[in-house]
C-alpha positions as CSV (number, residue, x, y, z in Angstrom):
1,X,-55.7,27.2,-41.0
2,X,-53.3,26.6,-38.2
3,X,-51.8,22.9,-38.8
4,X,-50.9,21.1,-35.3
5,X,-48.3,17.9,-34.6
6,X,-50.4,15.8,-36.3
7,X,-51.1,17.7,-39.9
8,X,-48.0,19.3,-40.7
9,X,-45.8,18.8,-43.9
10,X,-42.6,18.7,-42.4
11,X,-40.2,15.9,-43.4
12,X,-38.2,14.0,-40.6
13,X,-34.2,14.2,-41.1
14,X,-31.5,13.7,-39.2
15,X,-28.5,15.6,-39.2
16,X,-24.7,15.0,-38.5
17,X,-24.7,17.2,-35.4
18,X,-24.1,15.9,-31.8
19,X,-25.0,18.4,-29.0
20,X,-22.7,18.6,-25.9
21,X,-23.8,20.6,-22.9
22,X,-21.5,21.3,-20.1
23,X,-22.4,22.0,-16.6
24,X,-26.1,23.1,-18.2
25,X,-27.7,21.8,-15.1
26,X,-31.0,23.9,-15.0
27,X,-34.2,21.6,-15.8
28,X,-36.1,24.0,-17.7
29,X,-33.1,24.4,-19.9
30,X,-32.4,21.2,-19.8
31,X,-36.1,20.4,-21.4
32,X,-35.6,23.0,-23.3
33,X,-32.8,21.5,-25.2
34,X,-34.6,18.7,-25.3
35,X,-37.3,20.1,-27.6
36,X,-34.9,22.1,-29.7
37,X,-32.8,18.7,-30.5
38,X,-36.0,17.2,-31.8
39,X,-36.7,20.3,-33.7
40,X,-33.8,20.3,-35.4
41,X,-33.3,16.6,-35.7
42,X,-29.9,16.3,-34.3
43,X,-28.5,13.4,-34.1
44,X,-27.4,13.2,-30.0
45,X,-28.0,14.9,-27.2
46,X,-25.0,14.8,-24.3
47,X,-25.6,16.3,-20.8
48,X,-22.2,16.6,-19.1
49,X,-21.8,17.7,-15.5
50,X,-22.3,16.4,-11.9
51,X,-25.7,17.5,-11.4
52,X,-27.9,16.6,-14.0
53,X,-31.6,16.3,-12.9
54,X,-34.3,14.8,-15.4
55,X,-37.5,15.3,-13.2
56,X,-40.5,16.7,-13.1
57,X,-39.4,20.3,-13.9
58,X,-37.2,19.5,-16.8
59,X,-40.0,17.2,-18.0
60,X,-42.4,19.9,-18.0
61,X,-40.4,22.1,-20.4
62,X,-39.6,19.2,-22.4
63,X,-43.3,18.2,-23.7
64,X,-42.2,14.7,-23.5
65,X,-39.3,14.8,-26.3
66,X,-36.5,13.3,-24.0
67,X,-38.8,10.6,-25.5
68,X,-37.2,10.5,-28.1
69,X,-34.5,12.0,-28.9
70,X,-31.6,10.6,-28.3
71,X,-29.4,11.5,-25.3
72,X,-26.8,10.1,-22.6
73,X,-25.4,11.8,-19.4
74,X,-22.1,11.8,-19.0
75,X,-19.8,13.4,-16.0
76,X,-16.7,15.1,-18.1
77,X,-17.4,17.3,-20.7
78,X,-13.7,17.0,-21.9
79,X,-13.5,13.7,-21.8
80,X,-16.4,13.3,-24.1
81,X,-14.7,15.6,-26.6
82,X,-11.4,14.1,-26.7
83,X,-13.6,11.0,-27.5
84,X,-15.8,12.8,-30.6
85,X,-12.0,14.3,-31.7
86,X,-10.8,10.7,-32.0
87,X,-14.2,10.0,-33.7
88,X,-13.2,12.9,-36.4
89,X,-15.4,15.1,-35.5
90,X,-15.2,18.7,-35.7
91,X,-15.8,20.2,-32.0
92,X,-17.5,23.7,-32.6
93,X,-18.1,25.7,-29.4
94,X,-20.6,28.3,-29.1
95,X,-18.4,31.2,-27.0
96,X,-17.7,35.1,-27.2
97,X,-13.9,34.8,-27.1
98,X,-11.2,36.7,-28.9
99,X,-10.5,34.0,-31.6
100,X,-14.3,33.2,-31.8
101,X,-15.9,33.9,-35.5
102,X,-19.3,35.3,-36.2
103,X,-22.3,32.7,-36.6
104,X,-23.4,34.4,-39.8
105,X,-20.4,34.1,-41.1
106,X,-19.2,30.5,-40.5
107,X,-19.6,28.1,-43.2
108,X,-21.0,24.4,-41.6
109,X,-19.8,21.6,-43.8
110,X,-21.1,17.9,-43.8
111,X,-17.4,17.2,-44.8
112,X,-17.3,15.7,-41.1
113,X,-19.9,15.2,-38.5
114,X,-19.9,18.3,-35.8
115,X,-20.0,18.7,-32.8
116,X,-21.9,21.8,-31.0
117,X,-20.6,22.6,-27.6
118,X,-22.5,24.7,-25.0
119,X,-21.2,25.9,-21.5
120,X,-22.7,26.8,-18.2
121,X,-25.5,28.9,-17.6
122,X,-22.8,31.3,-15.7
123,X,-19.7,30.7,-17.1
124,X,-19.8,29.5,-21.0
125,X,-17.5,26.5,-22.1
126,X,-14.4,26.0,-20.1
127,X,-11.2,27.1,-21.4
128,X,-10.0,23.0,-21.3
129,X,-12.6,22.0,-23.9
130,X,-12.1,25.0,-26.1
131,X,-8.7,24.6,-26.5
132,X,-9.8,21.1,-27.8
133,X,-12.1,22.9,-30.7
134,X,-11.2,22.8,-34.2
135,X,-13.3,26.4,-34.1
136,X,-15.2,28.6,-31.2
137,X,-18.2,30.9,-32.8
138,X,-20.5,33.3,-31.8
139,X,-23.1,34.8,-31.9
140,X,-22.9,38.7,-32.7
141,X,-25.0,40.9,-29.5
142,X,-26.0,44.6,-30.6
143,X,-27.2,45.7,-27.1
144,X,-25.4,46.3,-23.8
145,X,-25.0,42.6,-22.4
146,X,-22.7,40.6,-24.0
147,X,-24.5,37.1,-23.8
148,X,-27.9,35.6,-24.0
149,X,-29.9,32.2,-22.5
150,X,-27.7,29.1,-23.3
151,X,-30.9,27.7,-25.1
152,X,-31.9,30.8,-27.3
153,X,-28.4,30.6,-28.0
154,X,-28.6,27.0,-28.9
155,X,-31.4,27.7,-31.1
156,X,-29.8,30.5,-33.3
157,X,-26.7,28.1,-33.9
158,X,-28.7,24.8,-34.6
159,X,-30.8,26.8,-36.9
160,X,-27.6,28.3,-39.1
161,X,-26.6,25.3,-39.3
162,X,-29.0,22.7,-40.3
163,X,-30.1,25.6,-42.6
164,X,-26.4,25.6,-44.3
165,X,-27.0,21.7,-44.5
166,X,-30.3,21.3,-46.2
């Protein structure tokens, strides 16, 4: 039997993990990420950029979770992550660079709370806030592109790690 929201098993949990998203200004992502930070019961959600719509599209995508998870707008990404630093967080950004190190490889710790950072649809995490990141992974492509939706993205990385911190 299929179970629904309202017969499953699955045990509520919070985990030490604050997602920041910069410049991610499209609703349906937006919602989106809305869903996945319930799903993976992170413990903030943090939309940084200029931009930032939370209407009817995003709401859509969302199936009402912005709700409840808990989120805040912000307009600078980097200043939000010189604030977490402070905090002693580790800042982990999600990037394809040449220092970056392989998802599957990368061993989350509850040591400190993290931080996930995700960039713009277009143009990934700016160079500013990953020279502020105590590490920058990614997440290995075998195909001819060389990146992948910011949200499926999201989802691979929020899975590895609450899976490392069960």
């Amino acid at each position: 039997m299929q179970l629904t929201h309202y017969n499953t098993n699955f045990k509520q949990r919070t985990f030490p993990i604050i997602l920041v998203c910069e410049n991610v200004t499209n609703a349906p992502n937006i919602g989106s990420l809305f869903r996945i930070a319930d799903a993976f019961g992170i413990e903030r959600l943090i939309l940084c950029g200029e931009n930032i719509q939370l209407g009817r599209k995003m709401a859509k995508t969302s199936r009402a979770t912005e709700k409840v998870v808990n989120y805040e707008i912000q307009k600078e990404a980097l200043e939000v992550i010189q604030d977490l630093k402070k905090k002693n967080y580790q800042i982990i950004a999600l990037e394809i660079t040449s220092q970056s190190q392989p998802l599957h490889t990368f061993q989350f710790t509850s040591q400190k709370p993290m931080v996930l950072v995700i960039g713009d649809e277009n143009f990934g995490v700016s160079e500013a806030v990953l020279s502020l990141s105590d590490y920058i992974i990614h997440i290995d492509m075998f195909g001819n592109n060389s990146s992948m939706n910011v949200v499926q993205a999201t989802n691979i990385a929020l899975y590895e790690m609450t899976k490392q911190l069960l």
